[in-house]
C-alpha positions in Angstrom: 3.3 11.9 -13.8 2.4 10.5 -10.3 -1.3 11.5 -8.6 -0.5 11.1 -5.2 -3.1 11.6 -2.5 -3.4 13.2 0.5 -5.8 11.7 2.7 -7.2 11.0 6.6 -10.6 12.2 8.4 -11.3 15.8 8.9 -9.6 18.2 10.3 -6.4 16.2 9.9 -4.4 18.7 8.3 -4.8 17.7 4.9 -5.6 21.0 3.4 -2.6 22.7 5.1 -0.3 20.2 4.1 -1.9 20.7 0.4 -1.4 24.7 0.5 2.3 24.1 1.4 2.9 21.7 -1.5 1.7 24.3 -3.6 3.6 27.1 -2.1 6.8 25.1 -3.1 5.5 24.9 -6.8 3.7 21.1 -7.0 0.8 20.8 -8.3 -2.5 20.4 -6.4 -5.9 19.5 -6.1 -8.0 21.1 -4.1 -10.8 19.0 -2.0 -13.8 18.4 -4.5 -16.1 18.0 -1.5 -15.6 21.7 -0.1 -15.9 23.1 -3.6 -19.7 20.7 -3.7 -20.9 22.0 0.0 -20.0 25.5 -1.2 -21.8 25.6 -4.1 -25.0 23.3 -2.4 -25.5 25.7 0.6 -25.3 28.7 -2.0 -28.1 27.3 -3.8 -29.8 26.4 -0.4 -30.1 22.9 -2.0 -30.5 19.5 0.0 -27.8 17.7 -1.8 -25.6 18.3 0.9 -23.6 15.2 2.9 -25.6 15.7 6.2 -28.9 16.0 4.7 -29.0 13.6 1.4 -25.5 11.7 1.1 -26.8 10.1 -2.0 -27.5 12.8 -4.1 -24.4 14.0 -2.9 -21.8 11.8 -3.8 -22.6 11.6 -7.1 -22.0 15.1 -7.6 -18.4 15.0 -5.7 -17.5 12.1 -8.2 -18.1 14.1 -10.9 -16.4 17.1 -9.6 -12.9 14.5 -8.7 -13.2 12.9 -12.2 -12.6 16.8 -13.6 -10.2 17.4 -11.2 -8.0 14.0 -12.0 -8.9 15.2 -15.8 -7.4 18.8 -15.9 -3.9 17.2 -14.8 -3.7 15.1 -17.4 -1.4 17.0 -19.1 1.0 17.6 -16.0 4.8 16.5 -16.0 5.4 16.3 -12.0 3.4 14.9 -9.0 0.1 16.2 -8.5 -1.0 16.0 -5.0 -5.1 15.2 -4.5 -6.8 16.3 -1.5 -9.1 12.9 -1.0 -9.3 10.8 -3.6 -12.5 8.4 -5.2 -12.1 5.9 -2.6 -12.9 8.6 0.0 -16.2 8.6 -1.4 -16.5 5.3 -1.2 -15.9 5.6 2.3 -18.4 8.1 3.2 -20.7 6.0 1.8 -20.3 3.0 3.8 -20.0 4.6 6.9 -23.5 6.5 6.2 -24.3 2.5 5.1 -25.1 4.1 1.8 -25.1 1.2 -1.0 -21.4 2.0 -3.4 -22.6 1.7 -6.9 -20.4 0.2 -9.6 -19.9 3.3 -11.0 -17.7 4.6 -7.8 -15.3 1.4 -8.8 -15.6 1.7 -12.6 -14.7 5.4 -12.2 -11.8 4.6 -10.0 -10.5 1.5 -12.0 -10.5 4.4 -15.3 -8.8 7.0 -13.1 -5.9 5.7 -11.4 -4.0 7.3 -8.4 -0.3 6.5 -7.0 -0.6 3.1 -5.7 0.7 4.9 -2.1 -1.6 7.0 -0.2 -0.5 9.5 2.3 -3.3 9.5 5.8 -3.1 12.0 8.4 -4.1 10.8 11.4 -6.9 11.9 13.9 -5.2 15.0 15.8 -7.3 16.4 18.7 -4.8 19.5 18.9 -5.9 20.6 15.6 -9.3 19.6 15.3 -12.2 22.4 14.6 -15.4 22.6 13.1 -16.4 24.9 10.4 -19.2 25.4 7.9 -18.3 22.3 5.5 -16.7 20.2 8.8 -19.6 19.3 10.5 -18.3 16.0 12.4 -17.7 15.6 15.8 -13.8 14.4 16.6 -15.1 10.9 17.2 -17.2 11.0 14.2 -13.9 12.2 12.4 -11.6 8.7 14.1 -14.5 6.9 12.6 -14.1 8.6 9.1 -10.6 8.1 9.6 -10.9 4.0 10.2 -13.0 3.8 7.4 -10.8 5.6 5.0 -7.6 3.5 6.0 -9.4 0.6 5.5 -11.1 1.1 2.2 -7.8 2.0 0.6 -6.6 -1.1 2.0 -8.8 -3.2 0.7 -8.4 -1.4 -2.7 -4.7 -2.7 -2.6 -3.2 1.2 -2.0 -0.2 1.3 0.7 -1.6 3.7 3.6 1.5 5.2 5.1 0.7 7.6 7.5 1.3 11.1 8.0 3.1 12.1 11.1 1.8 14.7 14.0 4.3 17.8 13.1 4.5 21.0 11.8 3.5 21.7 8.2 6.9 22.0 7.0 8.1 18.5 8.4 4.7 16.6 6.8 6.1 18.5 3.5 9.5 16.9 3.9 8.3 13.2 5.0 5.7 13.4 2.0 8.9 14.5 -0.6 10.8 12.1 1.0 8.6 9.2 0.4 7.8 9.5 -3.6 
């Protein structure tokens, strides 16, 4: 059983691409960020990324670790939107100190040693409630994503600007 993510700054298309691999019967993981904001901003709680990224993270850690758990049993590809190194990422771009535990965490919960990035994509960019970045904040993101897989020795191969259905067939192509 591979866990393969699905990775890039936001607004990239990740989510989309996600929803179509599930529509065609692979399993999926759904962003463990979103579900966090959700839940935060329905308690009116400060633990959200903007306001407190440190009691944040944390809390998105714990939320991945379940996710990577309840596939354990799985016999095909399941495809992770974001992955622990995201955090990781966050992190240094808020210059947030990464605790062991983010690389303990990771080393116990291995993904799919390649990593699919979408690419910053003006065209579909937008904000909503839990995408609060600008676009140049997102690049930024972006950058720090590709290069924090990198240096965790994952193979960034990276997603290409087209519909939906031809990200599906370039991802199903490449594992």
């Amino acid at each position: 059983m591979r866990r393969c993510i699905i990775t890039g700054g936001p607004g990239a298309g990740k989510t989309t691409l996600l929803q179509a691999l599930h529509n065609q019967g692979f399993n999926t993981a759904a962003e463990a960020s979103r579900q966090v904001i959700k839940e935060e901003v329905a308690k009116e709680s400060n633990c959200l990324p903007w306001v407190n990224l440190s009691c944040f993270a944390p809390k998105v850690l714990a939320r991945m670790v379940q996710l990577y758990q309840s596939t354990g049993l799985a016999t095909q590809t399941t495809f992770f939107d974001r992955g622990i190194p995201d955090i990781i990422a966050y992190l240094q771009v808020a210059n947030e100190p990464v605790t062991e535990i983010y690389y303990d965490t990771l080393e116990r919960h291995p993904y799919h040693p390649t990593v699919f990035i979408a690419p910053p994509w003006p065209e579909i960019y937008v904000n909503d409630s839990e995408r609060w970045q600008t676009f140049a904040e997102a690049k930024a993101i972006y950058m720090a994503i590709k290069q924090t897989y990198q240096s965790l020795q994952y193979t960034t191969v990276e997603l290409p600007k087209s519909p939906v259905e031809e990200r599906v067939k370039f991802v199903l192509s490449s594992i």
